[in-house]
C-alpha positions in Angstrom: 5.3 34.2 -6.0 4.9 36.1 -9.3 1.1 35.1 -9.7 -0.8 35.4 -6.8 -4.5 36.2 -7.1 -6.8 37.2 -4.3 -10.1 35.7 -5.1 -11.6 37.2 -2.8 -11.2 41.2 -4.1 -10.9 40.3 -8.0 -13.5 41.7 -10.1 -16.2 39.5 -11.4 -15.9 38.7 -14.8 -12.3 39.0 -14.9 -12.1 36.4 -12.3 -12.7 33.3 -14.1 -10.3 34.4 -17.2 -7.3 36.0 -14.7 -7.5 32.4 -12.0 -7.4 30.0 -15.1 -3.9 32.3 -16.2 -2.6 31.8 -12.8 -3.5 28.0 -12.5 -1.8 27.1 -15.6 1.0 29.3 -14.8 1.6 28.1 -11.6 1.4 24.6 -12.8 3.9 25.2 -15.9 6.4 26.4 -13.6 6.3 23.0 -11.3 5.5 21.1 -13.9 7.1 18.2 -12.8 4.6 18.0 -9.6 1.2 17.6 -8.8 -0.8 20.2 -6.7 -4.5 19.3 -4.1 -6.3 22.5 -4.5 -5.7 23.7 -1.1 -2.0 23.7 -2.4 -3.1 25.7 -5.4 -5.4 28.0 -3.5 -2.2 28.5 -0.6 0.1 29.2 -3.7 -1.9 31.6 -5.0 -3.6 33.2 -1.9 -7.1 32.3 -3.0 -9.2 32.8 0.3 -12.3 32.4 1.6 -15.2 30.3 0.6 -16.2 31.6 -2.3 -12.8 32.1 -3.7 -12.0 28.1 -2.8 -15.3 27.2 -4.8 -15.0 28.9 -7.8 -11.1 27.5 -7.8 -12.3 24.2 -7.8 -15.1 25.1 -10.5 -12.1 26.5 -13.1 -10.0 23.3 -12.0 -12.7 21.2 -13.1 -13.3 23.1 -16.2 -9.1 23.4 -17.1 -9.3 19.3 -16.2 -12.4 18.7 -18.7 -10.5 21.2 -21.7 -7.5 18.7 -21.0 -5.3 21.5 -20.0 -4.7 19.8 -17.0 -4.4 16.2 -15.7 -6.0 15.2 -12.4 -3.2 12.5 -12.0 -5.2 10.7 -9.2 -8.4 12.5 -7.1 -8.3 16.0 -6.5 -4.5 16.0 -7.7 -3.5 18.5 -10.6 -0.3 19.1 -13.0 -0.2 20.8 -16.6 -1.0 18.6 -19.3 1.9 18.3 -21.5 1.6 15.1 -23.2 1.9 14.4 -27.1 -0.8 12.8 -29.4 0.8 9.0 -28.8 1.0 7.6 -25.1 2.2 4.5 -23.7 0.3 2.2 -20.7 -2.4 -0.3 -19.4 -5.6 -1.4 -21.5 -8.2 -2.3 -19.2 -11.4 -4.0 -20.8 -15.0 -4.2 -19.4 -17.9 -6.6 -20.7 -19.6 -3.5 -20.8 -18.1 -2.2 -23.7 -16.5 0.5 -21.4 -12.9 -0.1 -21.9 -9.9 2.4 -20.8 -6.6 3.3 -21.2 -4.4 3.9 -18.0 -1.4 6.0 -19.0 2.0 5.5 -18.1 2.7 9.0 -17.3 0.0 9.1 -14.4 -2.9 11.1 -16.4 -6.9 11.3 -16.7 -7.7 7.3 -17.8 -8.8 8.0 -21.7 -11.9 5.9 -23.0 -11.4 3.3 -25.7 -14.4 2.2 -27.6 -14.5 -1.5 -28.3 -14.6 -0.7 -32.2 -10.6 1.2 -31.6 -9.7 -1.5 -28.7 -7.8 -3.5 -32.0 -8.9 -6.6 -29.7 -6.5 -5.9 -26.7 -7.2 -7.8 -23.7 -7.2 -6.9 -19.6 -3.5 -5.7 -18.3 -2.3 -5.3 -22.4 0.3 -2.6 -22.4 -0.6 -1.1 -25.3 0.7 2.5 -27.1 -2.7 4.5 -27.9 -3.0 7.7 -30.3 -5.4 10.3 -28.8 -8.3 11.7 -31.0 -9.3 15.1 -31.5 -11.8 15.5 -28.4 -15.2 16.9 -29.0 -16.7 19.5 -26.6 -18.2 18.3 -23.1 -17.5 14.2 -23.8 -14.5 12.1 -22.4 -11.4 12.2 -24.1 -11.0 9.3 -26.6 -7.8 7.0 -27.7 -7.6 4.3 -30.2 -5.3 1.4 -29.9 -2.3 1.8 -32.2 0.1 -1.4 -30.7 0.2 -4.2 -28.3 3.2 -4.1 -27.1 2.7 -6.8 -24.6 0.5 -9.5 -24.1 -0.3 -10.2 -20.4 -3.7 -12.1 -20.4 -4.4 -15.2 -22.9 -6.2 -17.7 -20.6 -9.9 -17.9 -19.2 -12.1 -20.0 -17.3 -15.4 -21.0 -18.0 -18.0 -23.6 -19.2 -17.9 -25.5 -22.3 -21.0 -25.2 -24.4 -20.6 -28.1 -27.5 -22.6 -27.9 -30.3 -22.4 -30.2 -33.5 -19.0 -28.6 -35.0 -17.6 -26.3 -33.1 -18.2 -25.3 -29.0 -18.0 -21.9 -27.0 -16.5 -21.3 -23.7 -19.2 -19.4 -22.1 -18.0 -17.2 -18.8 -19.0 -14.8 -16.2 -15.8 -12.4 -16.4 -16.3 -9.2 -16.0 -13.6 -8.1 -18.5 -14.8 -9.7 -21.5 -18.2 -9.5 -22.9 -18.0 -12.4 -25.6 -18.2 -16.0 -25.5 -14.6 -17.6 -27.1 -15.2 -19.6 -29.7 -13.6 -23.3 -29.7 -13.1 -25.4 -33.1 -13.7 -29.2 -32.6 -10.4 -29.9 -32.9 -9.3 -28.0 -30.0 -11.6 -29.4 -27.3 -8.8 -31.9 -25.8 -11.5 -34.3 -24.6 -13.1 -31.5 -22.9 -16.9 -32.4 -23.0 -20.4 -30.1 -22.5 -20.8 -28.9 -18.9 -17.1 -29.0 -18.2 -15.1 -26.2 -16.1 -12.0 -25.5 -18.6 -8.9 -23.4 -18.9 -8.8 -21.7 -22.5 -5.8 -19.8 -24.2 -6.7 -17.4 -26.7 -5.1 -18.4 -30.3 -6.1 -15.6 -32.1 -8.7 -13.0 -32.6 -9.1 -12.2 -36.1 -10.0 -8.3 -37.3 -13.6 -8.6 -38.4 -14.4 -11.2 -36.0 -17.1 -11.1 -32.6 -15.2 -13.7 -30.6 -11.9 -14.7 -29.9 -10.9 -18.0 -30.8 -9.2 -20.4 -28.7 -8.3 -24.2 -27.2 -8.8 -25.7 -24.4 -5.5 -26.6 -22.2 -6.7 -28.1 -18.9 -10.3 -29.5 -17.7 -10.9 -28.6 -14.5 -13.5 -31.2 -13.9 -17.3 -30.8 -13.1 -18.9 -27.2 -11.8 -19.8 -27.2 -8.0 -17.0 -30.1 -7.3 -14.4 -28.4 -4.4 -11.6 -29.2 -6.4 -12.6 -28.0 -9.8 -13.8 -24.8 -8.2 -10.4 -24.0 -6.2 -8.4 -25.0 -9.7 -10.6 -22.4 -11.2 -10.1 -19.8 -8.9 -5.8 -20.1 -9.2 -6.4 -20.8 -13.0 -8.4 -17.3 -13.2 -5.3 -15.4 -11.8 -3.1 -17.4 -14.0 -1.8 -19.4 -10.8 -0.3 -22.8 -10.8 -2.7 -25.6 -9.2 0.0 -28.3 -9.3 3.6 -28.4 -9.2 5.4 -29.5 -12.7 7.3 -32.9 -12.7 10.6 -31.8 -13.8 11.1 -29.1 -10.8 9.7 -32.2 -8.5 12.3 -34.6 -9.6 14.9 -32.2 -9.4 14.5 -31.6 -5.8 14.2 -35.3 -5.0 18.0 -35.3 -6.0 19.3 -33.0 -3.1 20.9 -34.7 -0.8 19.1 -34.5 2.8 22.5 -35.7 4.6 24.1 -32.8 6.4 28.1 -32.8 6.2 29.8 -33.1 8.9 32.4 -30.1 7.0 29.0 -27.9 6.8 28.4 -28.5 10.5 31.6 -27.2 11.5 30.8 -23.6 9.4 28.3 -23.2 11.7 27.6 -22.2 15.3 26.3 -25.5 17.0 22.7 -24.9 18.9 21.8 -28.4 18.9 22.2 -28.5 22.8 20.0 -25.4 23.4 16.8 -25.5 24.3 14.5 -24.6 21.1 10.8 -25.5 19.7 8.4 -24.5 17.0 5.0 -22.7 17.5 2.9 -23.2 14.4 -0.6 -23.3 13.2 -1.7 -27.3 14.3 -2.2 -28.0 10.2 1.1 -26.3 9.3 3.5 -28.7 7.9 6.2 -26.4 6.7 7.7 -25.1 9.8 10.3 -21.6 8.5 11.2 -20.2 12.1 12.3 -21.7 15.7 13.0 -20.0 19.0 16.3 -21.1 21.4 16.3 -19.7 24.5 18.8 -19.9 27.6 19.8 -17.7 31.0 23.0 -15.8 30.4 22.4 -14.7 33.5 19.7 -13.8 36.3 18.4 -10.9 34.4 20.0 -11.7 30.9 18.7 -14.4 28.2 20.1 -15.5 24.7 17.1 -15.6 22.8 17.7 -17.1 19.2 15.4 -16.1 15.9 16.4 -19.6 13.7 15.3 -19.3 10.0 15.5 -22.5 7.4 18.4 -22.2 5.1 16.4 -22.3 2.5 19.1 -21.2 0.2 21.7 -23.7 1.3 19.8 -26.3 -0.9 18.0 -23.8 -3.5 21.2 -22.4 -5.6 20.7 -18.9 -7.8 19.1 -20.8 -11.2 18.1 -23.8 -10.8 15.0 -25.2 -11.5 13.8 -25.1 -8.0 15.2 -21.6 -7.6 13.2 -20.4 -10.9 9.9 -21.7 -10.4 10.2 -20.2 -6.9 11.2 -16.9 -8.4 8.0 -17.2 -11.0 5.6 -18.4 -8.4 6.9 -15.6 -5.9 4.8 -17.0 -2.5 2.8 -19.6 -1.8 -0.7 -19.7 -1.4 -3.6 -20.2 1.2 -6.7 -21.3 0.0 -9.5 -21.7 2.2 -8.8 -25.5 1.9 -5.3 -26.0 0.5 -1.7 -24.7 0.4 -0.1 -24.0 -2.7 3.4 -24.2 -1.8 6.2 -22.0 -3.3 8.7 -24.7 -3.0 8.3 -28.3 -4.0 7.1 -30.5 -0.7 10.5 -32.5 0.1 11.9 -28.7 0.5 9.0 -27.3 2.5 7.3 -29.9 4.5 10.9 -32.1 4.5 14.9 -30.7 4.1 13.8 -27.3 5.5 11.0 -28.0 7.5 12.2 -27.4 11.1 10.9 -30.5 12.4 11.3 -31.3 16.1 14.1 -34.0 16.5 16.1 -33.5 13.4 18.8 -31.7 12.6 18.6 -28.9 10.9 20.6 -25.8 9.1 19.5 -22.3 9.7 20.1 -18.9 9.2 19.8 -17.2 12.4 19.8 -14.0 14.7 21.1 -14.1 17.8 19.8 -11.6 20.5 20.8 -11.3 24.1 18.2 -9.3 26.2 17.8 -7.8 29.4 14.9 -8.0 32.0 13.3 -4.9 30.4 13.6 -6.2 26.7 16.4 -4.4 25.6 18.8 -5.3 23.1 22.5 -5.6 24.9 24.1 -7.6 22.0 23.3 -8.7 18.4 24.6 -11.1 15.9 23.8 -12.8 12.9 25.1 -16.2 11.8 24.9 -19.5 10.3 23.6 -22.4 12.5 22.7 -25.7 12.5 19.5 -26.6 15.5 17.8 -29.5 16.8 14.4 -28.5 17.4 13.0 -30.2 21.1 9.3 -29.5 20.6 6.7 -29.0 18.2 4.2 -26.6 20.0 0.7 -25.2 17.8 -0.3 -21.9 19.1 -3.3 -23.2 21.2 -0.7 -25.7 23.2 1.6 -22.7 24.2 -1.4 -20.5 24.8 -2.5 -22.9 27.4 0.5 -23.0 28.7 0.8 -19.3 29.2 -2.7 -19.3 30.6 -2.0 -21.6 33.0 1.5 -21.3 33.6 1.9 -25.4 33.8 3.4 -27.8 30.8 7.0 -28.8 29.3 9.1 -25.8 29.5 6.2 -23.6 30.7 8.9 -21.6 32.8 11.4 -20.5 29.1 7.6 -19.9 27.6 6.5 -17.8 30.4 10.1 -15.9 30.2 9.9 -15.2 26.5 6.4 -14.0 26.8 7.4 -11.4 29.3 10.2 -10.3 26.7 7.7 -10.8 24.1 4.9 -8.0 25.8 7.5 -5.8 26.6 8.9 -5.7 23.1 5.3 -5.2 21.9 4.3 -2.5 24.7 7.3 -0.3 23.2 6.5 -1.1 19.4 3.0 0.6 20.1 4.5 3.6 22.4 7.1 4.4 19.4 3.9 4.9 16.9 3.0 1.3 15.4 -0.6 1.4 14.4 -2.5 -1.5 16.2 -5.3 -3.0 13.5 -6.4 -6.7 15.1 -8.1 -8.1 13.2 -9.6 -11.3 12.4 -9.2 -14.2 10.0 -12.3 -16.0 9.0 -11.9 -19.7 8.7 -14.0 -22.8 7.7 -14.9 -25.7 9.1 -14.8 -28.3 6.1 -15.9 -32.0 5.3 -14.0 -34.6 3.7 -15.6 -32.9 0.1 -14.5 -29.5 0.9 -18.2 -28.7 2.0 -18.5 -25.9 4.7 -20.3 -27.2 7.7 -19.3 -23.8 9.9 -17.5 -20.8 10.1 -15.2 -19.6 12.7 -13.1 -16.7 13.5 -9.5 -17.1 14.2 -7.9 -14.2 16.6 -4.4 -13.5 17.8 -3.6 -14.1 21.6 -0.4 -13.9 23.2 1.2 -17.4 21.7 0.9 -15.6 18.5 2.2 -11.8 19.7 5.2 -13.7 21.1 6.4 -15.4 17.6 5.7 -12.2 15.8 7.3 -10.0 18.5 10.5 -12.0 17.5 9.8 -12.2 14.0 9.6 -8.7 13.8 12.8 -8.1 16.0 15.0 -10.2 13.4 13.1 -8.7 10.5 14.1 -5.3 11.6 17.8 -6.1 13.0 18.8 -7.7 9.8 17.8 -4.8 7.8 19.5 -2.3 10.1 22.3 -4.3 9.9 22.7 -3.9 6.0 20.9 -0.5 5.6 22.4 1.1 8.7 25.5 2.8 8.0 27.9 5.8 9.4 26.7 9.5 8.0 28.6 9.8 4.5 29.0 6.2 3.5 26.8 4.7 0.9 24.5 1.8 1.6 24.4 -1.5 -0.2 22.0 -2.4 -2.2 18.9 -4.3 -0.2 15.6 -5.7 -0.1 13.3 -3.8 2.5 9.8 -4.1 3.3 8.2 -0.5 3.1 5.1 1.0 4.2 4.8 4.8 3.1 3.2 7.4 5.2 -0.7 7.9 4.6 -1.6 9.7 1.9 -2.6 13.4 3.4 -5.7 13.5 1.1 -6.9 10.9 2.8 -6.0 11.2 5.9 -7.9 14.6 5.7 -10.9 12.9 4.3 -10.9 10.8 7.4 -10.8 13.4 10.0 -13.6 15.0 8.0 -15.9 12.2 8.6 -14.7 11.2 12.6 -15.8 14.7 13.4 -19.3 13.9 13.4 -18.8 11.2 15.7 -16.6 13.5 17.8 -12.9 12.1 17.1 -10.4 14.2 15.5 -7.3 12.9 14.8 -3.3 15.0 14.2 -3.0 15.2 10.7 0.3 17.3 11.0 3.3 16.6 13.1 5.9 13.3 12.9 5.1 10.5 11.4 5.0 9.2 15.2 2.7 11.8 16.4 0.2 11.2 13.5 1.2 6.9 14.1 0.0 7.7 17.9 -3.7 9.9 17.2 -4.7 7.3 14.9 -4.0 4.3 17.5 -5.7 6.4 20.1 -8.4 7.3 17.9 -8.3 3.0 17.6 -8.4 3.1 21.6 -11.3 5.6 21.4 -13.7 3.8 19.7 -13.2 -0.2 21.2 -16.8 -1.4 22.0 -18.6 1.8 20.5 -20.8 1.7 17.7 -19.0 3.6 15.5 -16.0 0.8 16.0 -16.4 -1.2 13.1 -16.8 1.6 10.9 -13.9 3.8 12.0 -11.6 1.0 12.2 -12.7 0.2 7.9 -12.0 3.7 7.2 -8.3 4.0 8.9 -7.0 1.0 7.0 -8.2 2.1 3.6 -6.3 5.9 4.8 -3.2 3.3 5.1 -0.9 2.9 2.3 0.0 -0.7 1.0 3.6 -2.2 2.3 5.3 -3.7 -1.0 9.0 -4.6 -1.7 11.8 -1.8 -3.0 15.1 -1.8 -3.3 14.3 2.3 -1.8 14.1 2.1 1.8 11.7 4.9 2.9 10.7 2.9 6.5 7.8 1.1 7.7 5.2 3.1 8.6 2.6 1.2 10.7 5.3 -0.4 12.4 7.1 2.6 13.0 10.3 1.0 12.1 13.3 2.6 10.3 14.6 0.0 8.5 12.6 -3.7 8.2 12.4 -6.7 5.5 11.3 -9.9 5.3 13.6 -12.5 6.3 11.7 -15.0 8.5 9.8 -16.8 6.0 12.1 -18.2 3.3 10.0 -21.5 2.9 6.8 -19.1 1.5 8.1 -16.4 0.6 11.1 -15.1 -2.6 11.9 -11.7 -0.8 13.3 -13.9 2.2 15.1 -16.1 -0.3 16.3 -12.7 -1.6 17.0 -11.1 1.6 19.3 -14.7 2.8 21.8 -14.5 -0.3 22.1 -10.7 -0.2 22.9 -11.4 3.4 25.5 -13.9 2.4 27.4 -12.1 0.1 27.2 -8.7 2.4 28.0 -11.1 5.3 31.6 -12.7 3.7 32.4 -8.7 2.2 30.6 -9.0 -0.9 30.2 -6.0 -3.1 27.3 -4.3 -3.3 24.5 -5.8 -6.4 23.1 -3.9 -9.0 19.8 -1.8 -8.2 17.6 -1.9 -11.3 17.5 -5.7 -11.7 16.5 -6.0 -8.0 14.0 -3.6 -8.3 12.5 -5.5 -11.1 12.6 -8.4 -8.8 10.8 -6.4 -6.3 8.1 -4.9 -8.0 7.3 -8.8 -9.5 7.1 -10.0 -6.2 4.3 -7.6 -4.7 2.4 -7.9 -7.9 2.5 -11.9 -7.2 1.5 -11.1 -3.5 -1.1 -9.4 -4.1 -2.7 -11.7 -7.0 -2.1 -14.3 -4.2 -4.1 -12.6 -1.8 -7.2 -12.0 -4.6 -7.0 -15.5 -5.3 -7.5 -16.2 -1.3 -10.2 -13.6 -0.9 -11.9 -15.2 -3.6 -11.7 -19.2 -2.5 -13.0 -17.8 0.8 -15.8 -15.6 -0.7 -16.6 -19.4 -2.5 -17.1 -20.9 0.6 -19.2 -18.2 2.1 -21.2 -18.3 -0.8 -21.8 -22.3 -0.7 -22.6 -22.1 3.1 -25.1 -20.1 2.6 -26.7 -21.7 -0.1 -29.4 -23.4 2.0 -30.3 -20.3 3.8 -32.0 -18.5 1.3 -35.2 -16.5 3.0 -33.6 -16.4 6.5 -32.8 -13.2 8.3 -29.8 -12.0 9.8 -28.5 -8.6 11.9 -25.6 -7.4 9.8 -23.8 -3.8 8.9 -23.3 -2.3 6.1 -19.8 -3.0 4.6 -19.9 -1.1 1.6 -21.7 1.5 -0.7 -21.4 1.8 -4.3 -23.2 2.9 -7.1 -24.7 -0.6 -8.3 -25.7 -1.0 -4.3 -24.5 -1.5 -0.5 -22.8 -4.3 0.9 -23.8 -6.1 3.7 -21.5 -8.1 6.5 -23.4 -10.6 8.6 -22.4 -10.4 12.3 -23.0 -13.7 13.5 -21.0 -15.4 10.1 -19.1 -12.4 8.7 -20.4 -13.5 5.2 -20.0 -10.5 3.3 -23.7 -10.6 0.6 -25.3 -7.2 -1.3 -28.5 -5.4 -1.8 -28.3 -4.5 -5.5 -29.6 -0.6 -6.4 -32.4 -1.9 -7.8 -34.2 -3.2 -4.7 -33.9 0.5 -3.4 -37.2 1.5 -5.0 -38.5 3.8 -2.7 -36.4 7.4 -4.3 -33.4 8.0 -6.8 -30.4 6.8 -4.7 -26.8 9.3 -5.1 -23.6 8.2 -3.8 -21.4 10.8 -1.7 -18.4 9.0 -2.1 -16.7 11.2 0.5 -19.0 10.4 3.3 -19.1 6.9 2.4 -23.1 6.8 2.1 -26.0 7.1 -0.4 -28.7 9.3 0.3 -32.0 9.3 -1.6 -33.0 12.3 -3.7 -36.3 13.3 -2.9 -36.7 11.7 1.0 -33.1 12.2 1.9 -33.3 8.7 3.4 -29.2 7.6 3.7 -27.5 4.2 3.6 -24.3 4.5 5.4 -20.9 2.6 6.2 -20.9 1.2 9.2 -24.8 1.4 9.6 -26.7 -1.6 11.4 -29.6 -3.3 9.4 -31.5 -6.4 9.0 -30.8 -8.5 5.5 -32.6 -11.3 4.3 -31.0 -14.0 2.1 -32.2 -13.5 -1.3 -29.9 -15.7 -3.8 -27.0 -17.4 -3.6 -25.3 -17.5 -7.3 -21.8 -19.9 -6.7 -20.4 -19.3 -10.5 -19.9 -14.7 -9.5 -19.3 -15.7 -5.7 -22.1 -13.5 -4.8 -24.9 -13.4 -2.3 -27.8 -11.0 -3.1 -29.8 -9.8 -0.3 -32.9 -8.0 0.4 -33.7 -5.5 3.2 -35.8 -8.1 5.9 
């Protein structure tokens, strides 16, 4: 390489000047990449430790002099962009609002007086201002080019003429203001949905109307409508899509029937949650043989009664998945689909769309086919009825259970040998009153029922997308929808072998993906019932990358799987819905779809999942919240969940309620956060606060409008 500079033998003052030339002409000549600086320093042979420091010292300085871009942390590319950039407004109720550009750049600060009154998630085009010398690069807002945000939720203040809706939202600092007019019978006190109408220049507030009154503060149901109404999500279904369902006919034809491969004689049940009502997958099983079974994966056919269009079909597309409150089920399809026509009830006839394996005594995969089928379903099983009967090894068809269980461990025993990363973890849950009230908490954990059903799941999952994205070296495949789950992110995975060094783990950061996939389960292994357990295991999944929907299969990662989608769950779920027609079509010799449209289709549907989850994080963080309500002053052993610069988070063992010590009650020194140790650590005493640390919290205040518990050290 043309530049190389050895930082080590340079002379002094030339040093800075002559490794600033080389950085910036390193970087011009990849300037479509981005560079860590131990790429940088490798590039251009900048050794030791003192050369490595004063590299990251002139990166720092290139960064803060805008010559380059630190695209995300500790990652570096020229800056080349023009005066005008397109992207994502975000807004604070501080005042501290930001610009996230499109093209992957340092976040620029927008003042409120330049914000030209965008809201949260605007994508707005911003002109850059001439910077000043050691402060943040500044932008002011030039369009909004899209709306995304309009509605809020919040409590109505009334006054004689006119009334506010007053909020605790962190992304907008003033009150909006509500003309008489516009209050809808909405009365003082009430929880209300308001749209923004307009927000005039010159004006403090934003004014809007109120379009839905959720009902009284503190009532269960107003405060679950709030929490979907503050992610924009639908709390009840509309009418039209409703009526339109009740026209499909539930009659099976006796001409459809005949499509189909009959399993109606074959022995096949359910295993479900015992509140489930919308039952997506069965299991048939039979002997082939002594040491061969037929073991059948049978999926509702959703799409037989939800046609490309339609009103069902569009509100299912919009809503994207349905949704699991702490107390409720938001369902993505209207209830005569998913608790009725689709629902695999036992006893009822039903059409599915189903893989059919045949498996040896050692869990192998002799023969695989996937077809159209119509099933009768001979028992409704929840997972605690066919964990007893594993346990025990006595009930109704205990001897196909215990069979497919053996398959079932087997197929998981290999999954883990060939690299899939083994997080268990636990699902909180509540036990409710007929008012929504928590009485108690509880935590649900996965045993074998449940590994069985998701050993299969999985197996159809993955042999459907081999079956589409599989093909002979040289031919092209068709377009698909995968599920993906990129490799960890080597930044990260660096940071975390930094930090399980002082508890003595080490981990392979280099190697195949399998070989890293295996270090981190057996660093998983390592630290079972050791202190450091909790901890370790917090820091591994945030190393993890997040699984989403593409149309650009690149594998899943912490199944160590090649090719896998979502097919399974077609009641819950629009990929599945996706993943059945594409199917279809590929099925009867179909051409291959168009990408880009696809891809769109993709993209919305992990966004929706993942507002989905927030909105279930939050209804259960509302229920911790209220539980503890009437413990304020007790004491509890927890650990420390968290650490941030406004103060450390605190998880209860015996509850898991999740409450925090805000920075101020730290009184004792001037608290610093080392973000890459995960700790704070006081100024003058050196006294540290660290993830994964045991303490003793007291209950300080429980505040049910933020969802937040405050605690105090005890």
């Amino acid at each position: 390489m043309s530049n190389k500079v050895n930082a080590d033998t340079t002379a002094p003052k030339l040093r800075k000047k002559d490794l600033s030339a080389s950085i910036i002409s390193f970087l011009t000549e990849n300037n479509d990449k981005q560079f860590n600086y131990k790429q940088i320093a490798a590039a251009l042979n900048v050794r030791g430790e003192e050369g490595r420091r004063l590299l990251i010292k002139v990166l720092d300085k290139l960064r803060d002099d805008d010559l380059l871009l630190e695209t995300s942390r500790g990652r570096y590319r020229v800056n080349n962009r023009g005066l005008m950039l397109e992207g994502r407004f975000e807004r604070r109720s501080n005042g501290k609002n930001f610009f996230v550009p499109d093209d992957d750049g340092n976040i620029i600060y927008i003042p409120e007086r330049n914000s030209k009154h965008a809201m949260n998630g605007d994508r707005v085009r911003v002109q850059l201002l001439a910077k000043r010398k050691r402060a943040d690069t500044e932008g002011t807002v030039v369009d909004i080019l899209e709306h995304t945000q309009s509605r809020f939720v919040g409590i109505l203040e009334v006054q004689k003429h006119f009334a506010f809706l007053v909020m605790d939202n962190k992304y907008l600092s003033n009150d909006i203001f509500i003309p008489k007019d516009d209050l809808h019978g909405a009365g003082n006190g009430d929880k209300v949905v308001v749209e923004i109408v307009e927000w005039p220049e010159k004006a403090n507030n934003p004014v809007g109307k109120v379009i839905d009154i959720l009902g009284k503060p503190g009532e269960n149901d107003t405060e679950m409508h709030a929490i979907l109404a503050q992610y924009d999500l639908p709390y009840k279904y509309p009418e039209k899509v409703e009526k339109f369902a009740e026209q499909i006919p539930e009659k099976i034809e006796e001409k459809e029937i005949e499509k189909r491969e009959d399993f109606r004689d074959v022995f096949t049940f359910t295993i479900d949650p015992k509140d489930a009502k919308d039952f997506d997958d069965a299991l048939s099983f039979r002997a082939i043989s002594a040491s061969l079974w037929e073991v059948g994966v049978h999926i509702a056919d959703v799409t037989h009664y939800v046609k490309p269009g339609d009103l069902v079909d569009r509100e299912a597309e919009n809503r994207a998945t349905s949704i699991y409150l702490v107390d409720r089920t938001i369902p993505m399809l209207p209830e005569r689909l998913s608790n009725g026509l689709c629902s695999l009830r036992p006893q009822e006839e039903k059409l599915c769309f189903s893989v059919i394996f045949q498996l040896n005594d050692k869990a192998e995969i002799k023969q695989s086919r996937i077809v159209r089928t119509v099933i009768k379903s001979d028992i409704r099983l929840t997972y605690e009825d066919a964990q007893t009967i594993i346990e025990t090894g006595k009930g109704d068809f205990s001897s196909e259970i215990l069979q497919l269980n053996q398959l079932a461990k087997q197929l998981r025993e290999k999954r883990f040998a060939n690299g899939a990363i083994n997080f268990e973890r636990y699902e909180v849950k509540f036990n409710l009153d007929e008012k929504g009230k928590p009485l108690g908490v509880y935590f649900k954990e996965s045993k074998e029922a449940n590994h069985l059903i998701e050993e299969f799941m999985l197996l159809a999952n993955r042999a459907v997308a081999e079956a589409i994205g599989k093909v002979p070296k040289g031919k092209k495949a068709r377009t698909f929808v995968y599920r993906i789950h990129d490799v960890p992110d080597p930044e990260k995975l660096d940071t975390l072998n930094t930090f399980i060094l002082r508890f003595g783990h080490k981990i392979k950061q280099d190697g195949t993906k399998m070989e890293v996939a295996k270090s981190i389960n057996s660093l998983l292994d390592k630290v079972q019932g050791r202190p450091e357990e909790n901890l370790v295991e917090t820091i591994a999944i945030r190393t993890m990358s997040k699984a989403v929907y593409s149309t650009k299969n690149v594998g899943h990662y912490g199944l160590a799987f090649e090719y896998y989608t979502h097919f399974t769950s077609p009641i819950r779920r629009y990929p599945d819905m996706m993943v059945h027609r594409l199917l279809e079509r590929y099925l009867d010799g179909g051409k291959s779809v168009e990408q880009g449209p696809l891809e769109d289709e993709c993209k919305h549907c992990s966004e929706m999942e993942q507002v989905a989850s927030n909105a279930e994080r939050d209804s259960v963080k509302y229920k911790q919240v209220e539980f503890m309500s009437d413990k304020i002053g007790k004491v509890y052993d927890g650990v420390i969940s968290g650490v941030t610069e406004w103060g450390i988070y605190v998880e209860i063992n015996e509850n898991k309620c999740e409450g925090m010590i805000p920075i101020r009650e730290l009184d004792d020194d001037f608290y610093e956060l080392d973000e890459k140790n995960y700790r704070l650590v006081g100024r003058r005493r050196k006294r540290e606060y660290r993830l994964g640390q045991p303490v003793s919290i007291q209950v300080a205040r429980a505040n049910l409008d933020r969802k937040q518990l405050d605690f105090i050290f005890a």
